[in-house]
PDB file of N, CA, C and O in Angstrom:
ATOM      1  N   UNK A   1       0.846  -1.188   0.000  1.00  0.00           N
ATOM      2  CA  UNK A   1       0.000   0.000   0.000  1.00  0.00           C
ATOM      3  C   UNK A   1       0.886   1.243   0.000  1.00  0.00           C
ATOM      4  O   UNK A   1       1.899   1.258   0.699  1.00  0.00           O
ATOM      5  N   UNK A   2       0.506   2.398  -0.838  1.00  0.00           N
ATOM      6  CA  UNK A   2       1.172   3.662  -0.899  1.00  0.00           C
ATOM      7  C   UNK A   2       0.671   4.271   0.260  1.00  0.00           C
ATOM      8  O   UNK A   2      -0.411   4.137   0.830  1.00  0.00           O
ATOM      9  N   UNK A   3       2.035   5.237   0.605  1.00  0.00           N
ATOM     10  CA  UNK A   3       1.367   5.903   1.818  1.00  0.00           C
ATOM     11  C   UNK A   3       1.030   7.057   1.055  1.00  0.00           C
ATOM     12  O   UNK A   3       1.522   7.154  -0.069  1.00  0.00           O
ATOM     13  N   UNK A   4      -0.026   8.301   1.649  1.00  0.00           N
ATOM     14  CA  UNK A   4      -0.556   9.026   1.144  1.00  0.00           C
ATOM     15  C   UNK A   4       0.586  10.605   2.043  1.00  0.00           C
ATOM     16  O   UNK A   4       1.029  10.181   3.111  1.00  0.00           O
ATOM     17  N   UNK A   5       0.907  11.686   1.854  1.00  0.00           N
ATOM     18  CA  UNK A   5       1.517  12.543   2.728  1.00  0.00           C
ATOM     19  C   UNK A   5       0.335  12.972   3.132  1.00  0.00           C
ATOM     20  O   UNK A   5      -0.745  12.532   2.739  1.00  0.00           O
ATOM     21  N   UNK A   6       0.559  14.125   4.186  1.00  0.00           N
ATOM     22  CA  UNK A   6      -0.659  15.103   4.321  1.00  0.00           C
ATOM     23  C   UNK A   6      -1.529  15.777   3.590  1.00  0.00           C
ATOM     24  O   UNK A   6      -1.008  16.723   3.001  1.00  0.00           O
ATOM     25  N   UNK A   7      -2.601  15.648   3.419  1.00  0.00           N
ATOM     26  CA  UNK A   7      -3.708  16.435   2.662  1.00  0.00           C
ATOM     27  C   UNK A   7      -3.799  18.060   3.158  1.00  0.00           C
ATOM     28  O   UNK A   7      -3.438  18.371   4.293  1.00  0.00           O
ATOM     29  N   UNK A   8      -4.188  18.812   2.436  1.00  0.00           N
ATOM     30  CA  UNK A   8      -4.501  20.037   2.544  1.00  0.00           C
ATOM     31  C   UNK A   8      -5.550  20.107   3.594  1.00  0.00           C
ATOM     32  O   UNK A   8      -5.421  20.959   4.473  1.00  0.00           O
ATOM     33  N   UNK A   9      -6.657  19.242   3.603  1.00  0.00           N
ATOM     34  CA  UNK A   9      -7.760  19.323   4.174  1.00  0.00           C
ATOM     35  C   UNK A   9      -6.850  18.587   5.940  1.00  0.00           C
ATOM     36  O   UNK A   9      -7.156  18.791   7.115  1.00  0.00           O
ATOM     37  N   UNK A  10      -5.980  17.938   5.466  1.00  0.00           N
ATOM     38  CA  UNK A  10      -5.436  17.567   7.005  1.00  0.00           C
ATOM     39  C   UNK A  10      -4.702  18.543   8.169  1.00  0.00           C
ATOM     40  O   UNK A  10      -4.593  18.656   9.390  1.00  0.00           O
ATOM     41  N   UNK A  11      -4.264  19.191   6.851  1.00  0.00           N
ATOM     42  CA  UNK A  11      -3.319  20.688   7.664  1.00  0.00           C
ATOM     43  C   UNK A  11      -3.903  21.516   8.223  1.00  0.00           C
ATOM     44  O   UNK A  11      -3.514  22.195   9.173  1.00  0.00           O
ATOM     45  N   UNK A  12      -4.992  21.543   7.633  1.00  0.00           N
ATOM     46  CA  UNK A  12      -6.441  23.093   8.309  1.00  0.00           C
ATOM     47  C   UNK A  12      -6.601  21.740   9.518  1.00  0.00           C
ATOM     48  O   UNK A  12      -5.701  22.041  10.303  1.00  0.00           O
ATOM     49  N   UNK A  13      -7.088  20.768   9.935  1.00  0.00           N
ATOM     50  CA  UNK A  13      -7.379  20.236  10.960  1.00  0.00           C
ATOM     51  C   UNK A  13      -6.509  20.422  12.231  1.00  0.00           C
ATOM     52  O   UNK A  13      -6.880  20.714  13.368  1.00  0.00           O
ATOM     53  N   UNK A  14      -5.046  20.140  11.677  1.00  0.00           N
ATOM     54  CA  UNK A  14      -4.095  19.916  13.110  1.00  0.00           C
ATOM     55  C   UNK A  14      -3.418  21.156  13.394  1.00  0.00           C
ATOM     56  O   UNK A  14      -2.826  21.325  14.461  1.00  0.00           O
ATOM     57  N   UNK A  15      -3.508  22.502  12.006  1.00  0.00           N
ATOM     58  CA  UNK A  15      -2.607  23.188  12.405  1.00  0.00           C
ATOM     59  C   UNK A  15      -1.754  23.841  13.752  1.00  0.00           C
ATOM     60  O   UNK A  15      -0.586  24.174  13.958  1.00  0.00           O
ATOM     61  N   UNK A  16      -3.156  23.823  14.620  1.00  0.00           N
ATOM     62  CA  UNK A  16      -2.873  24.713  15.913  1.00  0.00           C
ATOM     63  C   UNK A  16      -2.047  23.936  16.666  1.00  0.00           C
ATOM     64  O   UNK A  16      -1.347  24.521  17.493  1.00  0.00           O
ATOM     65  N   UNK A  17      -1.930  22.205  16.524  1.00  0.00           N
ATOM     66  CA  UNK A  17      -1.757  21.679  16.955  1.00  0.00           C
ATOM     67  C   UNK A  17      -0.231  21.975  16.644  1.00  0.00           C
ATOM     68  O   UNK A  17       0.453  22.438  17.557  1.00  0.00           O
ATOM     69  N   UNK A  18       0.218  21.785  15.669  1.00  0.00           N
ATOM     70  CA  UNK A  18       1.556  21.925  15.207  1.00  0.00           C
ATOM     71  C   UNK A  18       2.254  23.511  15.672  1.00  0.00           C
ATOM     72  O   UNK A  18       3.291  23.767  16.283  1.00  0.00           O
ATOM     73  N   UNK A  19       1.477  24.168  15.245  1.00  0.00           N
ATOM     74  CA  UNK A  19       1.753  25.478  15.451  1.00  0.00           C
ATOM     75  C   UNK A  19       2.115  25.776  17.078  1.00  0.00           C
ATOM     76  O   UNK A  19       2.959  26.628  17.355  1.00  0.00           O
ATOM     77  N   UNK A  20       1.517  25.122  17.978  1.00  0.00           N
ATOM     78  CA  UNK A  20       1.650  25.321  19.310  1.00  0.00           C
ATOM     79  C   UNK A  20       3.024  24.366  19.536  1.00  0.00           C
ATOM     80  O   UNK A  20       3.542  25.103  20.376  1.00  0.00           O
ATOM     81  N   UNK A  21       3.665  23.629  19.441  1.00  0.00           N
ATOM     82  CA  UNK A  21       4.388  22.627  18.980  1.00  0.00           C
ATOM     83  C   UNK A  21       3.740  21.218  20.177  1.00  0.00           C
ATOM     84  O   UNK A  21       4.155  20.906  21.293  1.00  0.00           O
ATOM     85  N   UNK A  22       2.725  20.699  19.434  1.00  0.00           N
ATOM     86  CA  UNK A  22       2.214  19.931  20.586  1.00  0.00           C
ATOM     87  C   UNK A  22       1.737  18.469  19.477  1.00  0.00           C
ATOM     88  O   UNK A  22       0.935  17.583  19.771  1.00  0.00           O
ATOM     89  N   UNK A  23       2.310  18.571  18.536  1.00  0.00           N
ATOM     90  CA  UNK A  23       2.150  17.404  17.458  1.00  0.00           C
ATOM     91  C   UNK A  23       3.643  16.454  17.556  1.00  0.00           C
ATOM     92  O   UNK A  23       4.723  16.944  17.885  1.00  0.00           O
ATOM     93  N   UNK A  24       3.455  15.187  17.240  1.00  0.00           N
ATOM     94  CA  UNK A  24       4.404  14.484  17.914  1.00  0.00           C
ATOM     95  C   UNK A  24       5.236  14.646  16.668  1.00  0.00           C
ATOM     96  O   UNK A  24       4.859  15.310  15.702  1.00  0.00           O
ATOM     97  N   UNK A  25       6.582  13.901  16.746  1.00  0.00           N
ATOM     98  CA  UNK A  25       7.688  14.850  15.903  1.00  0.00           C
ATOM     99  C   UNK A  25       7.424  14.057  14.501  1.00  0.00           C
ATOM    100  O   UNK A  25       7.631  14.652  13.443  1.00  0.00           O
ATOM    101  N   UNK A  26       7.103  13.113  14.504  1.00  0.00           N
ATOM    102  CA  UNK A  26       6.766  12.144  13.384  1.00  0.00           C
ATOM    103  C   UNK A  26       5.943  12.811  12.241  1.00  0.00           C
ATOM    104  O   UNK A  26       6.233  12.654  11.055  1.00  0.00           O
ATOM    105  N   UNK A  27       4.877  13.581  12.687  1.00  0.00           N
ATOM    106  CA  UNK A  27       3.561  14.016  12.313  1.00  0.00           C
ATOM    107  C   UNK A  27       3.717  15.144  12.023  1.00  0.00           C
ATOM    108  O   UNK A  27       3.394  15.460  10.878  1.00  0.00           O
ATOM    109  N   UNK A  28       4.318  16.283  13.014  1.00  0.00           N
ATOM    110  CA  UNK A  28       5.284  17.586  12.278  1.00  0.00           C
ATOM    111  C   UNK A  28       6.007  17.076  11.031  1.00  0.00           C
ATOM    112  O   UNK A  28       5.641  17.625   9.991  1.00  0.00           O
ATOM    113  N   UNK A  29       6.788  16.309  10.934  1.00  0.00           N
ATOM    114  CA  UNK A  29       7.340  16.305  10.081  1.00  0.00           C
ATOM    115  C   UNK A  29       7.130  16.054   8.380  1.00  0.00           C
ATOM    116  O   UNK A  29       7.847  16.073   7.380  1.00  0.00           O
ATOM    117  N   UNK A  30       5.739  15.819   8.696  1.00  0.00           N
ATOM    118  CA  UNK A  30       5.412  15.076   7.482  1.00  0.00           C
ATOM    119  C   UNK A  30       4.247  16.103   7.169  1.00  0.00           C
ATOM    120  O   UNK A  30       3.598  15.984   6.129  1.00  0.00           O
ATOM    121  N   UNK A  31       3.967  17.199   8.160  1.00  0.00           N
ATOM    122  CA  UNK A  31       2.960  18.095   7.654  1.00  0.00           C
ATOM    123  C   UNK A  31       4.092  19.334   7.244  1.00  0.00           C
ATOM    124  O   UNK A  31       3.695  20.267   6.547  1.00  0.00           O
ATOM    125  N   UNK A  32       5.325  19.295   7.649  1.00  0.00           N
ATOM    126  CA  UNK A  32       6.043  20.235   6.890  1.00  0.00           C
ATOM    127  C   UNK A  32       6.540  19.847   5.680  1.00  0.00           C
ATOM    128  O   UNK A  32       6.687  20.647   4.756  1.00  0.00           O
ATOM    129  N   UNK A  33       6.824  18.633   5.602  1.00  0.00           N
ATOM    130  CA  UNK A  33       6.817  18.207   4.212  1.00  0.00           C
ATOM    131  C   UNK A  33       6.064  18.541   2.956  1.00  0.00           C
ATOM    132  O   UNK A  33       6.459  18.665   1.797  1.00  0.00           O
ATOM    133  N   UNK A  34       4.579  18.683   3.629  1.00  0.00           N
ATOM    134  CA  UNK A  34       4.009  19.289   3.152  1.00  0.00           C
ATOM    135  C   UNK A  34       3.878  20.476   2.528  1.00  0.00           C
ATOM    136  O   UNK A  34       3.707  20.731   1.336  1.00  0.00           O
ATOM    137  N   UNK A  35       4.011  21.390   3.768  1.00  0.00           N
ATOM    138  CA  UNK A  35       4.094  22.518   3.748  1.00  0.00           C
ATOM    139  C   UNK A  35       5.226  23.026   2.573  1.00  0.00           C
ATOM    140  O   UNK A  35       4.851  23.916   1.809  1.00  0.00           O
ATOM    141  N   UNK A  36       6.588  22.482   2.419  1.00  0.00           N
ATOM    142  CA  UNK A  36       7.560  22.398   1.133  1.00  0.00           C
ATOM    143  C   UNK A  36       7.275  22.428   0.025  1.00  0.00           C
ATOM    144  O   UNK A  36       8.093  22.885  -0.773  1.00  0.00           O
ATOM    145  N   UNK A  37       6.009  21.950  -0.423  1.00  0.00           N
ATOM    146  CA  UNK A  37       5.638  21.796  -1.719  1.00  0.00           C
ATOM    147  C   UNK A  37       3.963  22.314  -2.027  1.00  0.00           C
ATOM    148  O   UNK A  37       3.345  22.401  -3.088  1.00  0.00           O
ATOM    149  N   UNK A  38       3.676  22.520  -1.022  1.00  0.00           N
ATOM    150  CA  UNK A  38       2.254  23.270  -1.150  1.00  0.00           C
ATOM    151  C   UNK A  38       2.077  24.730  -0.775  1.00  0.00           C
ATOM    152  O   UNK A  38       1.915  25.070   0.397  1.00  0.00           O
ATOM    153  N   UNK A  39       2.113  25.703  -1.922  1.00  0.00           N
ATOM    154  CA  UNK A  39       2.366  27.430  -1.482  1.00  0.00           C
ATOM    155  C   UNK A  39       0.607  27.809  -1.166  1.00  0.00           C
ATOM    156  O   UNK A  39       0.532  29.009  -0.902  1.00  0.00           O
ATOM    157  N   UNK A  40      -0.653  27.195  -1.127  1.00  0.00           N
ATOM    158  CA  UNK A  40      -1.391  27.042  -0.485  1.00  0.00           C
ATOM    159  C   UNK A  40      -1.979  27.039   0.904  1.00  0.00           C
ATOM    160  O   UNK A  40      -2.832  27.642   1.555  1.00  0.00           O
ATOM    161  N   UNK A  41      -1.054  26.006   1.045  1.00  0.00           N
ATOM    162  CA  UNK A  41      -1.289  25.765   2.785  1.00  0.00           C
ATOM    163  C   UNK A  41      -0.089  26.657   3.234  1.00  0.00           C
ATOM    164  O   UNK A  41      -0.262  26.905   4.427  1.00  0.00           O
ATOM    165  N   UNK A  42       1.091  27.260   2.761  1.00  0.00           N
ATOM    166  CA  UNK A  42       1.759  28.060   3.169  1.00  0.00           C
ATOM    167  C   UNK A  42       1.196  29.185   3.545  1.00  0.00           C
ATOM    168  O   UNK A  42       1.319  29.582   4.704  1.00  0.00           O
ATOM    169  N   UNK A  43       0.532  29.828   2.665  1.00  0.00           N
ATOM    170  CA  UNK A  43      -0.516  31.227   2.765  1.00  0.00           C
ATOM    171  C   UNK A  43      -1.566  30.980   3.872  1.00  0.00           C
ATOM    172  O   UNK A  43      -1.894  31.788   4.741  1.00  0.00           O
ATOM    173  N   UNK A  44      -2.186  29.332   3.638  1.00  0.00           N
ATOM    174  CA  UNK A  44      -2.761  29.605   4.949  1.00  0.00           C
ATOM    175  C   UNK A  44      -2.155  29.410   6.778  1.00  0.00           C
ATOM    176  O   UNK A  44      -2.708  29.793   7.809  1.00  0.00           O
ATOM    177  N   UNK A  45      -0.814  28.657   6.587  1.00  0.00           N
ATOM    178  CA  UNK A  45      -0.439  29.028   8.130  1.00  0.00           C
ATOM    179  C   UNK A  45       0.236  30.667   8.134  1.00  0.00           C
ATOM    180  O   UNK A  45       0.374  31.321   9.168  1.00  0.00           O
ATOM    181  N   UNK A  46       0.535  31.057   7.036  1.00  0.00           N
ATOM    182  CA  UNK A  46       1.140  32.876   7.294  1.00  0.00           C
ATOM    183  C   UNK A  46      -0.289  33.423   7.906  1.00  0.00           C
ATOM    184  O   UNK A  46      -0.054  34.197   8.834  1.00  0.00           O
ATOM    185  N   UNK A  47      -2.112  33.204   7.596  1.00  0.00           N
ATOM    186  CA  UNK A  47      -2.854  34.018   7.491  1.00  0.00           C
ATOM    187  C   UNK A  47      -3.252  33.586   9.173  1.00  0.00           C
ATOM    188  O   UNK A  47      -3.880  34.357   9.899  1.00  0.00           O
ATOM    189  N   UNK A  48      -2.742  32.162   9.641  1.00  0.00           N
ATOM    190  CA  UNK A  48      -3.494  31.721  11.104  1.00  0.00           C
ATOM    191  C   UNK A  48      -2.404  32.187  11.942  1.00  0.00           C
ATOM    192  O   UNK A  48      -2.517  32.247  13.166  1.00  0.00           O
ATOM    193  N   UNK A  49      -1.372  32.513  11.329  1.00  0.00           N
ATOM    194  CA  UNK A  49      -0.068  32.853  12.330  1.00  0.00           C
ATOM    195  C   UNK A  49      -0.462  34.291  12.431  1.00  0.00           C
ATOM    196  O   UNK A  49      -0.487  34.602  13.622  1.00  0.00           O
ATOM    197  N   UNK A  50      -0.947  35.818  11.244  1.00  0.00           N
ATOM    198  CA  UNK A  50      -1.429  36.715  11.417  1.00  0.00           C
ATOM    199  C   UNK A  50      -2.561  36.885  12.480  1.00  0.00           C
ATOM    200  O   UNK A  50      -2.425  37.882  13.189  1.00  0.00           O
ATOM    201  N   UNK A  51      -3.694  36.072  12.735  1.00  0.00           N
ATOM    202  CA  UNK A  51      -4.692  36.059  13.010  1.00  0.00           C
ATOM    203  C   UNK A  51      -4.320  35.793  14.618  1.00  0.00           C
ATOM    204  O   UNK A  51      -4.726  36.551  15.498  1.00  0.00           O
ATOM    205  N   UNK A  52      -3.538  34.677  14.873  1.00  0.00           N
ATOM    206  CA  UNK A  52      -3.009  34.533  16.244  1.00  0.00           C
ATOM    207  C   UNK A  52      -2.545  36.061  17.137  1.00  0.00           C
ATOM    208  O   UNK A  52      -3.024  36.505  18.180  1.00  0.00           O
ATOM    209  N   UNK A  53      -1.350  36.660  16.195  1.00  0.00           N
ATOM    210  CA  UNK A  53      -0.618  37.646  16.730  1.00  0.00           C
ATOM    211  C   UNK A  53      -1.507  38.592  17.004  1.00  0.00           C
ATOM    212  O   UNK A  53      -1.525  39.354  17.970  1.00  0.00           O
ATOM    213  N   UNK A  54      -2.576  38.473  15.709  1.00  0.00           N
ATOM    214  CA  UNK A  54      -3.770  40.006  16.375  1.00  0.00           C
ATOM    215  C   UNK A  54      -4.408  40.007  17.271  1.00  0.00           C
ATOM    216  O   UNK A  54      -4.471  40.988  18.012  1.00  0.00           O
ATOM    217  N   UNK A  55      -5.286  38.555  17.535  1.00  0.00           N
ATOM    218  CA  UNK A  55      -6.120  38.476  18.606  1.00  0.00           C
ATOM    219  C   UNK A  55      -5.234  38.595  20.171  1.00  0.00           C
ATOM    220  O   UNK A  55      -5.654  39.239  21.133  1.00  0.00           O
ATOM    221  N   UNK A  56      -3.556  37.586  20.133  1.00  0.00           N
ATOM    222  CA  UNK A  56      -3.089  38.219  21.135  1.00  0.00           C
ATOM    223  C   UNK A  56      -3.251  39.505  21.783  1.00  0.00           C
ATOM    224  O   UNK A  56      -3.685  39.819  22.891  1.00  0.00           O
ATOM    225  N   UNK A  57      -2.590  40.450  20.386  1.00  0.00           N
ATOM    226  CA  UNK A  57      -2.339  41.854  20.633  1.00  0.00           C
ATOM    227  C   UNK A  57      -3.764  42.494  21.333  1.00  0.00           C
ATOM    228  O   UNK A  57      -3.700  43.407  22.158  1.00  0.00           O
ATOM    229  N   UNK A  58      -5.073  41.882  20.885  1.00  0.00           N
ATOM    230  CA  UNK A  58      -6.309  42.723  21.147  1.00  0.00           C
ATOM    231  C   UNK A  58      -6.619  42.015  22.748  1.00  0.00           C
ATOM    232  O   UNK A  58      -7.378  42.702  23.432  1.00  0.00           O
ATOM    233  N   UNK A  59      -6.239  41.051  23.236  1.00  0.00           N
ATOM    234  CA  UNK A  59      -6.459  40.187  24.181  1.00  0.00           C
ATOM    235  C   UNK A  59      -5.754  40.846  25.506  1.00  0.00           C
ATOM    236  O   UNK A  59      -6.241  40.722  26.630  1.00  0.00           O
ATOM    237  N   UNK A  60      -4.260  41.732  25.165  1.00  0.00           N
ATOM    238  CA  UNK A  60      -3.253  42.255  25.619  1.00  0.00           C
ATOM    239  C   UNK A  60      -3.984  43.500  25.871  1.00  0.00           C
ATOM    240  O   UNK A  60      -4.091  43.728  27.076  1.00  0.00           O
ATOM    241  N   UNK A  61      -4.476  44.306  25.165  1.00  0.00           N
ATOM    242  CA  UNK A  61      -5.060  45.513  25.101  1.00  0.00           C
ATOM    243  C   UNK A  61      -6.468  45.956  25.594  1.00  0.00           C
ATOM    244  O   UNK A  61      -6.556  47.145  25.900  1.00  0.00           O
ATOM    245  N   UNK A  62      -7.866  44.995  25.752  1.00  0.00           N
ATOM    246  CA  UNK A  62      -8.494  44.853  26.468  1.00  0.00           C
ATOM    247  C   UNK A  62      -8.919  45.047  27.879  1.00  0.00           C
ATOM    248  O   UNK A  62      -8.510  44.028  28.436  1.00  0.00           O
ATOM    249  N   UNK A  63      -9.335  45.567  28.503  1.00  0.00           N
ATOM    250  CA  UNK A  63      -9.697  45.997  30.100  1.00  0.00           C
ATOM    251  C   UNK A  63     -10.457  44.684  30.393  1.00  0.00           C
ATOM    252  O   UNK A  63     -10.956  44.035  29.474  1.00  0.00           O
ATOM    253  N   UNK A  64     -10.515  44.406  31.337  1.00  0.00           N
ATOM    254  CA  UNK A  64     -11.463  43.250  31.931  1.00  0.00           C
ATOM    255  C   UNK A  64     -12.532  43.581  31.551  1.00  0.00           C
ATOM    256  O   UNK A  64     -12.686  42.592  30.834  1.00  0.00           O
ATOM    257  N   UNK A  65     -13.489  44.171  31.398  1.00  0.00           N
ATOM    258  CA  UNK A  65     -14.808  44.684  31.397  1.00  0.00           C
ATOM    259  C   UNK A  65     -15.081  44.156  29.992  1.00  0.00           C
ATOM    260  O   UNK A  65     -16.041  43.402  29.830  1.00  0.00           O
ATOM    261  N   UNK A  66     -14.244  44.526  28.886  1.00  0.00           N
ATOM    262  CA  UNK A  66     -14.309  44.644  27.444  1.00  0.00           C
ATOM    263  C   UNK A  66     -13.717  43.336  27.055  1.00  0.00           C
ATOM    264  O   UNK A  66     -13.607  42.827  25.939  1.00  0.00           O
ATOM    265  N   UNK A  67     -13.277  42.807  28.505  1.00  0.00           N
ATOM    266  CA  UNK A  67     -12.842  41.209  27.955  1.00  0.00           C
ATOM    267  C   UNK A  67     -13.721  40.223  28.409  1.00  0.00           C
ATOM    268  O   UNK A  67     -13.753  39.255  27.649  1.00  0.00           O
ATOM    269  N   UNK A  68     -14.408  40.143  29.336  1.00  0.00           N
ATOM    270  CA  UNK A  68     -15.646  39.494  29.738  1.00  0.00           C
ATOM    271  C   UNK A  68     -16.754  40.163  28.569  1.00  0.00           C
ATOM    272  O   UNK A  68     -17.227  39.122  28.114  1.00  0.00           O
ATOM    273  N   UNK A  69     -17.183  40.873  28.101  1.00  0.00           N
ATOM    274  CA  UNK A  69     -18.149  41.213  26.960  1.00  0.00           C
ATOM    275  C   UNK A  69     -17.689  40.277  25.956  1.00  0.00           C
ATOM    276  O   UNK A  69     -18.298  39.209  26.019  1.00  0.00           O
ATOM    277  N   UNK A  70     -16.840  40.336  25.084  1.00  0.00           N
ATOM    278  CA  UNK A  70     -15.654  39.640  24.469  1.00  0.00           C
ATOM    279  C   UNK A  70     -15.902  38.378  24.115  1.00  0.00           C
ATOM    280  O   UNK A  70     -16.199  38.169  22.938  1.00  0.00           O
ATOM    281  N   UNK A  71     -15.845  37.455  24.898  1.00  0.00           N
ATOM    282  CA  UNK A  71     -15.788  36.309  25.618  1.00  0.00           C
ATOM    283  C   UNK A  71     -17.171  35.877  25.383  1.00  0.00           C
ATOM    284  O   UNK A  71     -17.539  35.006  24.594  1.00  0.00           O
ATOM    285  N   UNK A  72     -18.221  36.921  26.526  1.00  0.00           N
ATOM    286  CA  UNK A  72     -19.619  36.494  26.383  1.00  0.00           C
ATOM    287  C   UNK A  72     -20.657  36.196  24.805  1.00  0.00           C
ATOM    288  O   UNK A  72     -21.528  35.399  24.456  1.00  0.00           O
ATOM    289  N   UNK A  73     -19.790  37.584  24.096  1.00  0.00           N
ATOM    290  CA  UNK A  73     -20.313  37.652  22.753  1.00  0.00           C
ATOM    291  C   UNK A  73     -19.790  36.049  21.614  1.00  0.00           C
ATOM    292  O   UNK A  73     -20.430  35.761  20.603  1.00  0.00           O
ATOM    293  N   UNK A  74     -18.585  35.254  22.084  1.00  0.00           N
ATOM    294  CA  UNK A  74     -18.123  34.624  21.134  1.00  0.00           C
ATOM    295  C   UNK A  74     -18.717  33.482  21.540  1.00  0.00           C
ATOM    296  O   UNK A  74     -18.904  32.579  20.724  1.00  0.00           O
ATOM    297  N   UNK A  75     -19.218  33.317  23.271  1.00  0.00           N
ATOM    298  CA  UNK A  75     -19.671  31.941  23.578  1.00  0.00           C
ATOM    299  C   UNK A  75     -20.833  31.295  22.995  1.00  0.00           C
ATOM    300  O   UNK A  75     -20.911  30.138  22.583  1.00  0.00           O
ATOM    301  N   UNK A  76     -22.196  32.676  23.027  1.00  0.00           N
ATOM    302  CA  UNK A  76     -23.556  32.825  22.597  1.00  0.00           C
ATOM    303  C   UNK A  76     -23.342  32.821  21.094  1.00  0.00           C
ATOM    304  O   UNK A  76     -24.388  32.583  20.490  1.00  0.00           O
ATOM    305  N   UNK A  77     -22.212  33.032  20.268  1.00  0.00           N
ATOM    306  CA  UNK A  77     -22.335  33.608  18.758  1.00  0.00           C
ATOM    307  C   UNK A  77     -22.988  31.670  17.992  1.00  0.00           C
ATOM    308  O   UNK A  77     -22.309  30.646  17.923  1.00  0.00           O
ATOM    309  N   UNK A  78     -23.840  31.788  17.745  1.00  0.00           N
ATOM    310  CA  UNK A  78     -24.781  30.613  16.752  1.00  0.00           C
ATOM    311  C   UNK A  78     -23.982  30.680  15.624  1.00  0.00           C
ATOM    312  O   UNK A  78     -24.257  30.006  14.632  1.00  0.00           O
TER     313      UNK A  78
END
């Protein structure tokens, strides 16, 4: 049986996982493999790595008040 590498559709699943470095080294390795030959999924960890740094930054910047609203609004969001 051929092995298959990582799918595109596999990389949007684990990214955070990898990204946090909490994917075992086997499994990193074979989603960066990926990542080598797919300028796709490249654009999309540059756009989740953007998206991380902002929400930090807004998370950082927040008063308690405006961070409990925050919070409340994303739990209720349907």
């Amino acid at each position: 049986m051929i092995e298959v590498g990582v799918r595109c559709s596999e990389l949007v699943d684990v990214i955070t996982d990898w990204m946090e470095g909490a994917m075992p080294e086997g499994r990193a390795a074979e989603l960066e493999e990926h990542l080598a030959i797919c300028p796709h999924c490249v654009d999309y960890v540059d756009q989740m790595r953007t998206a991380t740094a902002l929400l930090r930054r807004l998370n950082d910047d927040l008063d308690d008040g405006n961070h409990q609203r925050l919070l409340r609004a994303f739990r209720t969001w349907t």
